[in-house]
C-alpha positions in Angstrom: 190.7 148.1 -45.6 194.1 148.0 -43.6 196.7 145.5 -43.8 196.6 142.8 -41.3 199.9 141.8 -39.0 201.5 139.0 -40.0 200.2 137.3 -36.4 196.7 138.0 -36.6 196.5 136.0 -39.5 194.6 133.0 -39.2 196.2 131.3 -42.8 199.8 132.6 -42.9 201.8 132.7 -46.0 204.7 129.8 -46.8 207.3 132.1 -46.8 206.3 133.8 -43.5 206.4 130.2 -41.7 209.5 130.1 -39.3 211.9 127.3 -40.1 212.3 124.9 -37.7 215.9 125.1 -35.9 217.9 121.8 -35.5 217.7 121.1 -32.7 213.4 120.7 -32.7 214.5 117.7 -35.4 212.9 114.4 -34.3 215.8 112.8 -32.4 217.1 109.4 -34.0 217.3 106.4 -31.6 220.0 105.3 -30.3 220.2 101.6 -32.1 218.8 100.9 -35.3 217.0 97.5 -35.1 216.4 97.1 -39.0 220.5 97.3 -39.1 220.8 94.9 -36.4 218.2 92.5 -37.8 220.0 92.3 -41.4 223.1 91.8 -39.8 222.1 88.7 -37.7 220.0 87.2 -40.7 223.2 87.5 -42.6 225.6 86.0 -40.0 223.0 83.3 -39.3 222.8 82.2 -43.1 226.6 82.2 -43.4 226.9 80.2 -40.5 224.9 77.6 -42.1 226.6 77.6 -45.2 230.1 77.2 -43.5 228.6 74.6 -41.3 227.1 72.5 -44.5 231.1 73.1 -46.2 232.9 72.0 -43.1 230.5 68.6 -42.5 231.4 67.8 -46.2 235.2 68.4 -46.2 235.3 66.3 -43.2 233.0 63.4 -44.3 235.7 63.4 -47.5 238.7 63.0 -45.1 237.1 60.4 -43.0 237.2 57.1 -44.0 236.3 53.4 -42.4 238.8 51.6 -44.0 241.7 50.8 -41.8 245.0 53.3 -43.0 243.0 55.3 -45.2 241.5 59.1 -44.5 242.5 60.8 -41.4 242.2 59.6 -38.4 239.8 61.1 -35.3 242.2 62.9 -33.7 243.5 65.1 -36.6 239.6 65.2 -37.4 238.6 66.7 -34.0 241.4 69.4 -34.8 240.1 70.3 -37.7 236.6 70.6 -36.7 237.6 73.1 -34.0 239.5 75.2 -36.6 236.6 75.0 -39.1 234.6 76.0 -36.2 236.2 78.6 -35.3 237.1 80.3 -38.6 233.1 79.7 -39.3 232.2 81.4 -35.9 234.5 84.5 -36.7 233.5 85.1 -40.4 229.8 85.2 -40.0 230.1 87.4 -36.9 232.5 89.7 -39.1 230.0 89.3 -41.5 227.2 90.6 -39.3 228.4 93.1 -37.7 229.6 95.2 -41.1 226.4 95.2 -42.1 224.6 96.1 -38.6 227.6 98.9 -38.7 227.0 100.2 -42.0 223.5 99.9 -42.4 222.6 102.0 -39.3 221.6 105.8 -39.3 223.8 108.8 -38.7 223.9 110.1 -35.3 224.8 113.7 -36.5 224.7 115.0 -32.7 226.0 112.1 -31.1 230.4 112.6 -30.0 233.2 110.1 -31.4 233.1 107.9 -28.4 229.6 107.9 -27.8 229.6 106.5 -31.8 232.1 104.2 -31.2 230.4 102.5 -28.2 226.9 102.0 -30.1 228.7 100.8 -33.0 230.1 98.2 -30.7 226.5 97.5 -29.3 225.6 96.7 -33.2 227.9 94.4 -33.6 227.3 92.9 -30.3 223.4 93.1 -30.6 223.6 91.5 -34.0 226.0 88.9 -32.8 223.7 87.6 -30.2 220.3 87.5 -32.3 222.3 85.6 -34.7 223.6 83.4 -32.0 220.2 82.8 -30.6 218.2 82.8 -34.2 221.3 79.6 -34.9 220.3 77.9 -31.7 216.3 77.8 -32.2 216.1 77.8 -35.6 219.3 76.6 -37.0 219.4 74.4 -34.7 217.5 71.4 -36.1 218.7 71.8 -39.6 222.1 71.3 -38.6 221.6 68.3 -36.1 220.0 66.7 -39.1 223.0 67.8 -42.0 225.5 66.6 -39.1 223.7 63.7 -38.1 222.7 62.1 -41.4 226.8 62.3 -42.3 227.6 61.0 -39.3 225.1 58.0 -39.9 226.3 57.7 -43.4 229.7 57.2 -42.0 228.7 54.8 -39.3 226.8 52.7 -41.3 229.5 50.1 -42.3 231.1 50.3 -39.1 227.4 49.2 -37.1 226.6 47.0 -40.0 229.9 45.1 -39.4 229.9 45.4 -36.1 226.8 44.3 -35.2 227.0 40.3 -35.8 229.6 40.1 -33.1 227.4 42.3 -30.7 224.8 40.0 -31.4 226.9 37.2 -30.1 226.1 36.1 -26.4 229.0 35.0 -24.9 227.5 33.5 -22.0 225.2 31.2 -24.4 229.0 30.4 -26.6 230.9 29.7 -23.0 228.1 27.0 -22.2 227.9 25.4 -25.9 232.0 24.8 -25.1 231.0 22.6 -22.1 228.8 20.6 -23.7 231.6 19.6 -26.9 232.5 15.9 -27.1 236.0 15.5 -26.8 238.2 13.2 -29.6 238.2 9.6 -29.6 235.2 9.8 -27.0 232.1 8.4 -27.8 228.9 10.8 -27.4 226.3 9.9 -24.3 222.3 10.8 -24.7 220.8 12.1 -21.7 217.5 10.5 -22.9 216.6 7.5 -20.6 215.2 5.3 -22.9 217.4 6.0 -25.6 220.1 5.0 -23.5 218.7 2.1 -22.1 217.9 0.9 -25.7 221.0 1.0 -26.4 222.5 -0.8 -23.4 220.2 -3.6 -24.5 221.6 -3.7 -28.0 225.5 -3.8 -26.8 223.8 -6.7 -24.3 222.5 -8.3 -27.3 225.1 -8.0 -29.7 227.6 -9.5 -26.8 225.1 -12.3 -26.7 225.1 -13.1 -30.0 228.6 -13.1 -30.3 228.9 -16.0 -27.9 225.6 -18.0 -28.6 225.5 -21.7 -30.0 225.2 -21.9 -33.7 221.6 -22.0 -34.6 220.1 -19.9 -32.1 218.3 -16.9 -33.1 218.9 -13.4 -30.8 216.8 -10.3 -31.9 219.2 -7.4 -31.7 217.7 -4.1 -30.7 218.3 -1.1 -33.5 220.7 0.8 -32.2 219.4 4.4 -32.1 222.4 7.3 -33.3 222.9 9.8 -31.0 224.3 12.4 -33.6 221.7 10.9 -36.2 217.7 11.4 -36.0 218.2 12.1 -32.2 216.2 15.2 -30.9 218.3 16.6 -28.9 215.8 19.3 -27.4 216.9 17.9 -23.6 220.6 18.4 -24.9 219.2 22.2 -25.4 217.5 22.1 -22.0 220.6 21.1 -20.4 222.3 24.3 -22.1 220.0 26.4 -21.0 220.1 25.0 -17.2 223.7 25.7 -17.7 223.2 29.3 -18.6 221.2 29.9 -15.9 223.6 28.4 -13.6 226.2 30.6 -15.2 224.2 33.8 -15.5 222.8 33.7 -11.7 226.6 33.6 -10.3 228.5 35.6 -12.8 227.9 38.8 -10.2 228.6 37.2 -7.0 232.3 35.9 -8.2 232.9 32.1 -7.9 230.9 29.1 -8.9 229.6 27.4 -6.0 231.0 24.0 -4.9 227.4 22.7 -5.6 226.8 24.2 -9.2 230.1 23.1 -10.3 229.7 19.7 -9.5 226.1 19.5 -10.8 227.2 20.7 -14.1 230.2 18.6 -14.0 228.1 15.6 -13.4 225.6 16.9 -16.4 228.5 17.2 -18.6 230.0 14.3 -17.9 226.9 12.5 -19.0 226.5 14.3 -22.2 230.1 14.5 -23.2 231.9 11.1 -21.8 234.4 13.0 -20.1 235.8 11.8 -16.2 233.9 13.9 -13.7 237.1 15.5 -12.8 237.6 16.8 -16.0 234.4 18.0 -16.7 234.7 19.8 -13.4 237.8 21.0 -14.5 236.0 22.4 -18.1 233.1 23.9 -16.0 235.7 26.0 -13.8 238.1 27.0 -16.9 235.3 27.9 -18.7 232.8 29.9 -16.3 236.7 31.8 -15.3 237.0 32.5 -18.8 233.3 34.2 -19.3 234.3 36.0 -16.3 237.7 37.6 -17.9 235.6 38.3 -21.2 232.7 40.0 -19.2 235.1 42.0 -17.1 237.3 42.9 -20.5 234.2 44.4 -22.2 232.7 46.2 -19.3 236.2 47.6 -18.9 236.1 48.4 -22.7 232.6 49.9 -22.3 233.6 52.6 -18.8 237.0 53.5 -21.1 234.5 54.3 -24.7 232.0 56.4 -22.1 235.0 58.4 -20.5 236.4 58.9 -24.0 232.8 60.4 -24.9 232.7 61.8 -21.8 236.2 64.1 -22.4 235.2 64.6 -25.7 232.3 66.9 -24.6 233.7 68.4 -22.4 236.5 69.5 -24.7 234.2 70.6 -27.3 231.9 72.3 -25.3 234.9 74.9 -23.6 236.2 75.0 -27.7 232.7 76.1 -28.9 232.7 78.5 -25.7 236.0 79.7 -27.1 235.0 80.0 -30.1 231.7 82.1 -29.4 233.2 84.7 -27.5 235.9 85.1 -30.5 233.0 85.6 -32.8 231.3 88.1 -30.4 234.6 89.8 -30.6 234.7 90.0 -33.9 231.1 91.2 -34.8 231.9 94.3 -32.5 235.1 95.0 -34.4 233.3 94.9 -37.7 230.7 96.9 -36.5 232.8 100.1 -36.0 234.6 99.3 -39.3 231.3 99.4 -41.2 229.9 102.6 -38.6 233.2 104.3 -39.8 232.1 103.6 -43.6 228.6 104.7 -43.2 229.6 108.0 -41.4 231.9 109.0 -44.7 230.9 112.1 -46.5 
């Protein structure tokens, strides 16, 4: 039998199987996902460690004792720094490894390496950014937040009995104080009327012809067994009165000399001074109302500049990070391309 040609063979031999040329490789893509994924898992884990580091630091500088710790504004400096330096270490972070673990592009130029190198570190900078956002996100509201409670505690818990404190309800118990050397009036009828007997009596007596008997009323004490739950109606009326007209401005002609008339009654005083108190006192709770809602609009705008600066630092401070990761990237692409 004759030899068969090499091509009509149906099973040819391993050494008489052409070698495939170069260029009929499979071509690699043009980013390398697993590289970018291990750089963003590494920047976002950094991030969080930084974070955790820079909430303690400050927590150990802050303080609520008056002249101790630093105070907020070198605190807010700080933060931004911390922030900042965080931001630009995990993103270098990142993007060295998204550089240096991504394939050789044999057939790919210098500048065409350079620019997906770049895209690496950008790629990796932004799934880190996002993955810190949605994931992150909640773990480090909470580290914050529980510090920032911790820290606020004693403030609130201090704070919070004078909060508490009405000053509309303090403003009306002032009216209502008896004056030195003046004796206090019940606004209970019969009370008062009892008593009128027993001054009548005791006048009588005084004056009556030996031998006669007079029965002298008991004398009931006004700051004795009294209840004085229309003494607390009275306040309440007051409060009313004060809390209906506190918006409009004045005190009307009407209320003042109501509650000057009710005052005078409980207290003793002259009508014109209990006028007088009503007026000195409602123009007081007005200056105290006005002072904390004047207090309150200057806190919000505080707040509100605070954001605002924070939110253009943390803009800032992003964009230096994105910087960064890119920058990195071609460092660690440089690396992995060494021989």
């Amino acid at each position: 039998m004759g030899t068969l040609h090499p091509a009509t063979r149906l099973n040819p031999l391993p050494d008489e199987l052409p070698l495939a040329p170069a260029a009929m490789a499979t071509p690699l893509g043009a980013v390398s996902w697993p590289a970018v994924f291990a750089g963003a898992t590494g920047a976002a884990a950094l991030s969080l460690v930084l974070l955790m580091l820079g909430t303690g630091l400050g927590l150990s500088a802050a303080s609520p004792w008056a002249q101790q710790g630093a105070d907020a504004g070198t605190l807010g400096v700080a933060a931004i720094l911390w922030i900042m330096v965080a931001s630009v270490a995990a993103s270098v972070l990142g993007g060295y490894i998204a550089g240096r673990l991504r394939s050789r592009w044999r057939d790919a130029q210098g500048d065409e390496v350079f620019f997906r190198d770049t895209v690496h570190g950008f790629l990796s900078w932004g799934l880190a950014t996002l993955a810190s956002a949605a994931v992150l996100g909640g773990a480090a509201s909470s580290i914050v937040g529980s510090g920032a409670k911790a820290s606020a505690a004693a403030l609130v818990a201090g704070g919070s009995a004078v909060a508490a404190a009405d000053p509309t309800r303090y403003a009306v118990d002032k009216l209502f104080r008896t004056p030195d050397g003046v004796a206090p009036q019940s606004t209970d009828t019969a009370v008062t009327a009892r008593n009128a007997a027993a001054a009548t009596a005791t006048a009588a007596a005084a004056t009556a012809v030996p031998g006669t008997v007079t029965v002298v009323p008991t004398v009931v004490p006004i700051n004795g067994g009294l209840d004085r739950s229309n003494d607390r109606a009275l306040a309440a009326e007051a409060t009313a009165i004060f809390a209906a007209n506190l918006r409009s401005g004045a005190l009307p002609a009407d209320d003042l000399r109501y509650l000057g008339q009710r005052i005078s009654q409980q207290t003793g005083l002259a009508p014109q001074d209990a006028e007088k108190r009503v007026s000195d006192g409602y123009a007081r709770l007005q200056a105290q109302l006005a002072e904390a809602d004047n207090a309150a609009r200057a806190a919000a705008d505080r707040a509100r500049s605070a954001s605002a600066k924070t939110l253009l630092w943390l803009v800032i401070s992003l964009l230096m990070g994105a910087f960064a990761a890119t920058l990195a990237a071609t460092w660690g692409g440089r690396e992995r391309d060494l021989p």
